[in-house]
Backbone as CSV, one residue per row, in Angstrom:
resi,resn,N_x,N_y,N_z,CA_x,CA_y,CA_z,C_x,C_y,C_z
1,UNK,124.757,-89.386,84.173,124.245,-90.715,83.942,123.044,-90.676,82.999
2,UNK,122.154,-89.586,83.158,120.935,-89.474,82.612,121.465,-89.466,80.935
3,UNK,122.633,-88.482,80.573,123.235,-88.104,79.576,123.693,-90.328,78.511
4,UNK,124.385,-90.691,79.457,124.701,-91.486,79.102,123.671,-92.814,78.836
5,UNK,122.752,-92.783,79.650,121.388,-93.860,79.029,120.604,-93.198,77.780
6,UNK,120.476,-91.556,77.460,120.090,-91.368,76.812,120.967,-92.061,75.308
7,UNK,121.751,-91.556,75.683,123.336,-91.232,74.216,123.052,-93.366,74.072
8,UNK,123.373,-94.307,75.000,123.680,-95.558,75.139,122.496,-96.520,74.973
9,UNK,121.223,-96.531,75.405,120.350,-97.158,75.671,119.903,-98.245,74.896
10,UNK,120.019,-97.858,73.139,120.358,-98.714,72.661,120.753,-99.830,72.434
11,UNK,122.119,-99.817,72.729,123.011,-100.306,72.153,123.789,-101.126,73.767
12,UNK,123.574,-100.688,75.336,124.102,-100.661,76.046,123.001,-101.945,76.547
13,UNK,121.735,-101.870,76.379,120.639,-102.760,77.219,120.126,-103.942,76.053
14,UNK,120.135,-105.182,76.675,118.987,-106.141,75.798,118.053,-106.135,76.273
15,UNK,117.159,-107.099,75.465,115.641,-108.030,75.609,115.629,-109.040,75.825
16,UNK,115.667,-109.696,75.950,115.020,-111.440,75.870,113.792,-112.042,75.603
17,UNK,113.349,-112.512,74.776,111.786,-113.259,74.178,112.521,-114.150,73.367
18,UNK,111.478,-115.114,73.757,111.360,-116.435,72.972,112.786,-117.189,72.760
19,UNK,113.429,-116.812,74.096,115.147,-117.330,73.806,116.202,-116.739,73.214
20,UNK,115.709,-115.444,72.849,116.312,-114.819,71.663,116.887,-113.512,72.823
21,UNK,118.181,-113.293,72.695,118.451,-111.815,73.737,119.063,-111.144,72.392
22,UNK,118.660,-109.523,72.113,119.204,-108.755,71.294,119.606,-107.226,71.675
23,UNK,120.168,-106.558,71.107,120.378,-105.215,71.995,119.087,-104.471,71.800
24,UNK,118.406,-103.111,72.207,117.126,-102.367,71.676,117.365,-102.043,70.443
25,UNK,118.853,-101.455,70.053,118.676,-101.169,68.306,118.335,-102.514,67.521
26,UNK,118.927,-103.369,67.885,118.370,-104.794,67.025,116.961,-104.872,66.829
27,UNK,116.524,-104.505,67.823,114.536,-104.792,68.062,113.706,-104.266,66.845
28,UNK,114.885,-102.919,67.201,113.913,-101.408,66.291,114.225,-101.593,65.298
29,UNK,115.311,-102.369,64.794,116.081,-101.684,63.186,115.127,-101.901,61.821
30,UNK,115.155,-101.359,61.258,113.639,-101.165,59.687,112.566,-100.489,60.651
31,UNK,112.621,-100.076,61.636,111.222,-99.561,62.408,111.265,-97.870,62.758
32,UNK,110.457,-97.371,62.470,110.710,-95.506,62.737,110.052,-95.655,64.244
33,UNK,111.169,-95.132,65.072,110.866,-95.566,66.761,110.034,-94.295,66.956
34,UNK,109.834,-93.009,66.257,109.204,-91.838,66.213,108.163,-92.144,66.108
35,UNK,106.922,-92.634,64.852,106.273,-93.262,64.524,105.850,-94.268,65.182
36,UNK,106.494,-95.159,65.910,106.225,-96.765,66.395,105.297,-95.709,67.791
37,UNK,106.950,-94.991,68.241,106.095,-94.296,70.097,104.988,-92.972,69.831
38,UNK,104.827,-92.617,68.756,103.300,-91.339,68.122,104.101,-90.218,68.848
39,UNK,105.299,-89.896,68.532,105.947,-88.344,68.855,105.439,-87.845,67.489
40,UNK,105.634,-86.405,68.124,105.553,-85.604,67.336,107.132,-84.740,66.531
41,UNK,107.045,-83.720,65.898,108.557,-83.657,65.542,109.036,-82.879,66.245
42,UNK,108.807,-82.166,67.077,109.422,-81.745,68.337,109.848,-82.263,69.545
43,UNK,109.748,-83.576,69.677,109.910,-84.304,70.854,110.705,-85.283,71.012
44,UNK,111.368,-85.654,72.013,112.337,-86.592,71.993,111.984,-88.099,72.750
45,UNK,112.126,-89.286,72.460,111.605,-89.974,72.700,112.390,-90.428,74.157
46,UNK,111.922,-90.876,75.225,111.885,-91.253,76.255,112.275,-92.939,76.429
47,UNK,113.145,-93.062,77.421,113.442,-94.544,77.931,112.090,-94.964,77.888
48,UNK,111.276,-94.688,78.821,109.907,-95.435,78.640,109.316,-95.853,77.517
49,UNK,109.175,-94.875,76.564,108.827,-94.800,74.740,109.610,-96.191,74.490
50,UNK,110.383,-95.838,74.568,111.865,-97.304,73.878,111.605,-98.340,74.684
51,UNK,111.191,-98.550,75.771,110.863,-99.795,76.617,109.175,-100.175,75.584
52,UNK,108.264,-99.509,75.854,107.019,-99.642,75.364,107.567,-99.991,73.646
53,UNK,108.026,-99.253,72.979,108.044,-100.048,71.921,108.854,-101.378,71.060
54,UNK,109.659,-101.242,71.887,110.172,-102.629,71.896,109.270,-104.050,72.386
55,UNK,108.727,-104.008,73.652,107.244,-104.533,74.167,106.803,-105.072,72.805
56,UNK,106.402,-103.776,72.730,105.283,-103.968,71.563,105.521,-104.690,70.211
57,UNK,106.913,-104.539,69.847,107.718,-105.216,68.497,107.702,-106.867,69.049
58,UNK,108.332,-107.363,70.431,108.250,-108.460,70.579,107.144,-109.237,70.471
59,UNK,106.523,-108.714,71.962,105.326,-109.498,72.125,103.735,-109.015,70.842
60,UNK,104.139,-107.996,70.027,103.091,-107.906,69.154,102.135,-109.091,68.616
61,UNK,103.020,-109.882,67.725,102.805,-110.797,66.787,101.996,-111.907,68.047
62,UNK,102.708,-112.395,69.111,102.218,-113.129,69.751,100.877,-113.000,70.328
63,UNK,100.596,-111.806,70.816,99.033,-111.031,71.126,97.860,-111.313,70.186
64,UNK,98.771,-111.029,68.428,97.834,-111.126,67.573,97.546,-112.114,67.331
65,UNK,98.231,-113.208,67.487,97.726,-114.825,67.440,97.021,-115.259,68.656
66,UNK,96.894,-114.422,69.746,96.449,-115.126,70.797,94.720,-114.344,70.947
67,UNK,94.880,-113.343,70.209,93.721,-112.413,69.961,93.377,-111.357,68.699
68,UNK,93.054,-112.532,67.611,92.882,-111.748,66.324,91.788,-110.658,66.415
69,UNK,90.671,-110.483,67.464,89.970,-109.615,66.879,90.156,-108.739,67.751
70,UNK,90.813,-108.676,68.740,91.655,-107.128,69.717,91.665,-106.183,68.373
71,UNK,91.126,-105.034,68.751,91.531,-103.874,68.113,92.364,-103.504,68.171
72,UNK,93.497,-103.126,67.110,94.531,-102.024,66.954,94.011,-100.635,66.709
73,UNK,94.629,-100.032,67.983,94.488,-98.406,67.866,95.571,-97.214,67.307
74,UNK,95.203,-96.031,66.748,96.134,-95.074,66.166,96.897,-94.326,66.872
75,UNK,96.737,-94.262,67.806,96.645,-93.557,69.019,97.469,-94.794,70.352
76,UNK,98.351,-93.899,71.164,99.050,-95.125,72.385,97.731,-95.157,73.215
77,UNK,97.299,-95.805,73.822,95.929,-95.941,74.674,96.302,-96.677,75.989
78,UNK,96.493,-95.735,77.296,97.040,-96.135,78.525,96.109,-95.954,79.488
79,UNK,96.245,-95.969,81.177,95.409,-96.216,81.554,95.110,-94.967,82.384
80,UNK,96.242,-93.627,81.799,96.477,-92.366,81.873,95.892,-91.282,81.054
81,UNK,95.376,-91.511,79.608,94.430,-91.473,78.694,93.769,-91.747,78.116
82,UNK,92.908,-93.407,79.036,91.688,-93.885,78.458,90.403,-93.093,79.129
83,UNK,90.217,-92.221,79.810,89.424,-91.508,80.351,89.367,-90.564,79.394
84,UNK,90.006,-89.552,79.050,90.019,-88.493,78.239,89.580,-88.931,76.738
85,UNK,90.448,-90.440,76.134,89.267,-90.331,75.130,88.748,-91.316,74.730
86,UNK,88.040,-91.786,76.200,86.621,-91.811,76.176,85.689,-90.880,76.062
87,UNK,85.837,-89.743,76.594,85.607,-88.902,76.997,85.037,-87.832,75.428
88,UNK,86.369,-88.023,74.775,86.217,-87.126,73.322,85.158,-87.957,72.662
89,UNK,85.068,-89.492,72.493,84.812,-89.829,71.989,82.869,-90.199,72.025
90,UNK,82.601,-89.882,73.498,81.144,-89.546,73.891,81.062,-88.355,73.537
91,UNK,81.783,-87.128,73.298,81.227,-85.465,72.936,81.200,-86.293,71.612
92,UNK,82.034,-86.375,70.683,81.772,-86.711,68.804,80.542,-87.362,68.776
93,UNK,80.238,-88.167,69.778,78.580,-89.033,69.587,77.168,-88.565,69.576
94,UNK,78.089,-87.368,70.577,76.923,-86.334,70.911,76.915,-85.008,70.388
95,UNK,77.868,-84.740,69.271,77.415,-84.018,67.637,78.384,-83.184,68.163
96,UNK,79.618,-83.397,68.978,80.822,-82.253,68.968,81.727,-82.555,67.750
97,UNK,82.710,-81.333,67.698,83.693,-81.706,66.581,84.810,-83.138,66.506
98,UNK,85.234,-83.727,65.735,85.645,-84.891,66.306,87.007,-84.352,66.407
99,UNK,87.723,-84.878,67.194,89.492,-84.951,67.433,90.032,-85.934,66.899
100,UNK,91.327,-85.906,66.792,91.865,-87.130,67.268,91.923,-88.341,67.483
101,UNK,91.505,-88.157,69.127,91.492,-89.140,69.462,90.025,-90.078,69.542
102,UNK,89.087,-89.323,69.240,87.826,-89.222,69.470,87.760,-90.370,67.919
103,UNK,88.396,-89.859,67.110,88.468,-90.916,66.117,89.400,-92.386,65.722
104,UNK,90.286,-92.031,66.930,90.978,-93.269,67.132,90.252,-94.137,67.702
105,UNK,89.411,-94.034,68.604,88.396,-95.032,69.763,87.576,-95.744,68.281
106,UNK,86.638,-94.408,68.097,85.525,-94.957,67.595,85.972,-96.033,66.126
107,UNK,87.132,-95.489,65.537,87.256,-96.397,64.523,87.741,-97.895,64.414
108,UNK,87.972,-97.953,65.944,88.672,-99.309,65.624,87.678,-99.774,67.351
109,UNK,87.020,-100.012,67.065,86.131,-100.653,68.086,86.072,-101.925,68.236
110,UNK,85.303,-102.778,69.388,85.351,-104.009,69.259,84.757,-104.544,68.245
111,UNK,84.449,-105.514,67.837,83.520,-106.824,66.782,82.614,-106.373,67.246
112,UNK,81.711,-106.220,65.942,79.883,-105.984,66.269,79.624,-107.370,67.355
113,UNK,80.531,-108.540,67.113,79.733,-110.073,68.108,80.838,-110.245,69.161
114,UNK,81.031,-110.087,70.277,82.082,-110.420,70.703,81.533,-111.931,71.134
115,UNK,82.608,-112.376,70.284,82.316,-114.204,70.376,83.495,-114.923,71.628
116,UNK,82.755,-116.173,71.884,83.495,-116.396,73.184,84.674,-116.712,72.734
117,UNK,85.023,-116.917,71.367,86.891,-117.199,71.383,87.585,-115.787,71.589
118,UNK,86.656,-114.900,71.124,87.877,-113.568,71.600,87.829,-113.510,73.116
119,UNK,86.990,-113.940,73.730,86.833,-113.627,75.108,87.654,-114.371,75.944
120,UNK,87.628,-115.507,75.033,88.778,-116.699,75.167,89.856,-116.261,75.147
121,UNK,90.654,-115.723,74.369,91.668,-115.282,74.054,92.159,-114.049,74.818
122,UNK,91.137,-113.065,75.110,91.901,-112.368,76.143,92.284,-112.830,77.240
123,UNK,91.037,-113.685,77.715,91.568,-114.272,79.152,92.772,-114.668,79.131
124,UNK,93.295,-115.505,78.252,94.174,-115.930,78.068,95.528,-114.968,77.907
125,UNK,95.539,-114.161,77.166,96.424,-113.283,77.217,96.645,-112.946,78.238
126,UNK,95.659,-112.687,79.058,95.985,-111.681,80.367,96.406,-112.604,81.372
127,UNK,95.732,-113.732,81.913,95.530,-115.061,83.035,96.852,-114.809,83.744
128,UNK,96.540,-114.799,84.543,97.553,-114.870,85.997,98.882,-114.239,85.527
129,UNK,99.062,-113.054,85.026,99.875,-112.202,84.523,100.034,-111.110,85.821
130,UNK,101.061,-110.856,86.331,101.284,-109.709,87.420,102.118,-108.438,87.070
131,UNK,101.587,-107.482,86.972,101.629,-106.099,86.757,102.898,-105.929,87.804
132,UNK,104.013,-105.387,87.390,105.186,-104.797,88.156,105.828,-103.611,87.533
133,UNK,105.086,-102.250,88.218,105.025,-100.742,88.117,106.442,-100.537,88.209
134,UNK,107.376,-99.657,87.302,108.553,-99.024,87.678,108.484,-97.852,87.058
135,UNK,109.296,-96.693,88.183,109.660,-95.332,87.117,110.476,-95.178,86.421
136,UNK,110.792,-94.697,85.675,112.388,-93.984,85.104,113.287,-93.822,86.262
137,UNK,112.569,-93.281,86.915,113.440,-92.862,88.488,114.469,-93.664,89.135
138,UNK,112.962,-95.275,89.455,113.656,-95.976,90.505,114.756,-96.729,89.110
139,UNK,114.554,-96.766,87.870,115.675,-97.321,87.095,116.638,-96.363,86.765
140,UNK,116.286,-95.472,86.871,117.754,-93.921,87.245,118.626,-94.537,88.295
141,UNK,117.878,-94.589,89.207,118.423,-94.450,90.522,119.276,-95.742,90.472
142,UNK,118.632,-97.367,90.359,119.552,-98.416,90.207,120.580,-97.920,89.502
143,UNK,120.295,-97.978,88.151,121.704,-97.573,87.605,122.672,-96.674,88.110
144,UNK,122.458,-95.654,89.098,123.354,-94.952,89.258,124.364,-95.145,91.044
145,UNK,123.477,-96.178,91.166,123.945,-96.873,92.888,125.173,-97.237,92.614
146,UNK,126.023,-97.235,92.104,127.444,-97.903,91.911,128.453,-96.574,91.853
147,UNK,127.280,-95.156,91.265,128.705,-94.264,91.449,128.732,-93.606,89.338
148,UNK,129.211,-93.278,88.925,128.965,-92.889,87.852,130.474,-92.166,87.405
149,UNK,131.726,-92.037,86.272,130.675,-93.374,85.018,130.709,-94.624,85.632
150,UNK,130.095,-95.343,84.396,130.514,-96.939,84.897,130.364,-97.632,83.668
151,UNK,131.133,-98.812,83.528,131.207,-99.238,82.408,130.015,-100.614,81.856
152,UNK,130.055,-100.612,80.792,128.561,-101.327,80.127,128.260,-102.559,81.303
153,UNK,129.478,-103.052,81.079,129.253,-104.509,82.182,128.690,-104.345,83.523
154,UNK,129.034,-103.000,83.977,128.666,-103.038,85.145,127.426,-102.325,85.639
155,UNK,126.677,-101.614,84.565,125.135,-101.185,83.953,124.570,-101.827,84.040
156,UNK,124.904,-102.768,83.242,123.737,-104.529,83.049,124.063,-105.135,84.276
157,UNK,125.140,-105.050,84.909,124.953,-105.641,86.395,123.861,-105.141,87.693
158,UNK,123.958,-104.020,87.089,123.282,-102.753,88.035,121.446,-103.388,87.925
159,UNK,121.344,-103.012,86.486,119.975,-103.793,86.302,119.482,-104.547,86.439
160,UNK,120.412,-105.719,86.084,119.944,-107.450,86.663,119.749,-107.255,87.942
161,UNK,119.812,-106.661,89.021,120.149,-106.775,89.863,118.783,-106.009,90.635
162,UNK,118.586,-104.875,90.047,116.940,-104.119,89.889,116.220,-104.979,89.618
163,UNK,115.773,-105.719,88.798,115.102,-106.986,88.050,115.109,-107.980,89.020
164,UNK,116.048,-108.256,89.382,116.200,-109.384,90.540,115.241,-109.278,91.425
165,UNK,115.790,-107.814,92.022,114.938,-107.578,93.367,113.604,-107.495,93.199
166,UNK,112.980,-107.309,92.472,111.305,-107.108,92.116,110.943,-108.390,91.931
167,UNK,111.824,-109.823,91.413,111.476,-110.251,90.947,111.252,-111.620,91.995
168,UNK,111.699,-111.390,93.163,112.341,-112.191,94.060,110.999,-112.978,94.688
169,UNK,110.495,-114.289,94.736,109.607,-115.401,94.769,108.631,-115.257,94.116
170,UNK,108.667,-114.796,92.685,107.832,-114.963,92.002,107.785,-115.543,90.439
171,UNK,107.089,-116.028,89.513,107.503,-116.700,88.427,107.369,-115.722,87.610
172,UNK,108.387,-115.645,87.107,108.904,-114.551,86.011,108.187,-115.003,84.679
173,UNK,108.143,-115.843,84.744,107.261,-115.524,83.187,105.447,-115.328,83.143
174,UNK,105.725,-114.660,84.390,103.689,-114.684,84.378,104.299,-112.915,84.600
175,UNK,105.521,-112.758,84.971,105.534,-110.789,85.503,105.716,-109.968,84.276
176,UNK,105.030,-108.843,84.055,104.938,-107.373,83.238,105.512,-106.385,83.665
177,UNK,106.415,-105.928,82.836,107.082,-105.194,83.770,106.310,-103.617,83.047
178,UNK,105.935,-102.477,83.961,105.498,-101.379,83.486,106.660,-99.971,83.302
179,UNK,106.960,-99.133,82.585,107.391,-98.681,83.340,107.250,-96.680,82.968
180,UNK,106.995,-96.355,84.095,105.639,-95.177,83.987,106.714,-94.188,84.729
């Protein structure tokens, strides 16, 4: 199964924003998904990678209108390596060699003024938005509750159905889905 979300994932799963449902290659296509997720050339990109950058292709543009002076960073910045470089980025301040990432922080920092429309605007972005954590795992595992192979239709059944259950008395368009 693992074989077959890798090989399929694409082409087998949509999105939905703004009314619009497309498959993941539709999302990505003109986009280097290598580049978009910061692999390196040894590495293979991950369901998660392809969830996160798709995210990011949709809801991008909308973020940036809702918060022009949010910094864009060079670097993916999670809540798994904002410690570390922070971290680099206090040694470079304090006359170590710089890294990386140490130069991803510092270069794209907030506005010398943080004015109340950006402050505005995050709130807003964020406001009554609910965080809903998933692994690879527990979406391994849905998908594979039916038995394996199985055919496309009954994949996307598998999932809706994962989705469902998380999703059950709550308003879906305030939920985030994570997935770590």
């Amino acid at each position: 199964m693992s074989k077959w979300l890798q090989e399929k994932q694409m082409t087998a799963l949509e999105v939905t924003y703004g009314g619009k449902s497309k498959a993941l290659q539709d999302w990505v296509r003109g986009v280097s998904m290598r580049d978009k997720a910061r692999l390196g050339s040894d590495e293979r990109i991950n369901f998660r990678d392809v969830v996160n950058v798709v995210s990011g292709l949709a809801l991008g543009q909308h973020f940036a209108d809702l918060a022009p002076e949010y910094p864009a960073f060079s670097l993916l910045l999670t809540e798994l390596n904002r410690k570390q470089y922070v971290a680099s980025a206090l040694r470079w301040l304090a006359g170590a060699r710089a890294t990386r990432d140490a130069v991803a922080v510092l270069k794209r920092t907030l506005p010398s003024a943080v004015t109340p429309g950006f402050i505005s605007a995050v709130q807003e972005a964020l406001s009554g938005l609910e965080k809903i954590t998933v692994s690879a795992e527990d979406i391994k595992q849905a998908l594979l509750s039916g038995g394996s192979p199985a055919a496309p239709d009954e994949l996307r059944k598998r999932f809706e159905t994962f989705l469902a259950d998380r999703c059950k008395g709550k308003d879906t368009s305030k939920l985030r889905f994570v997935v770590e």
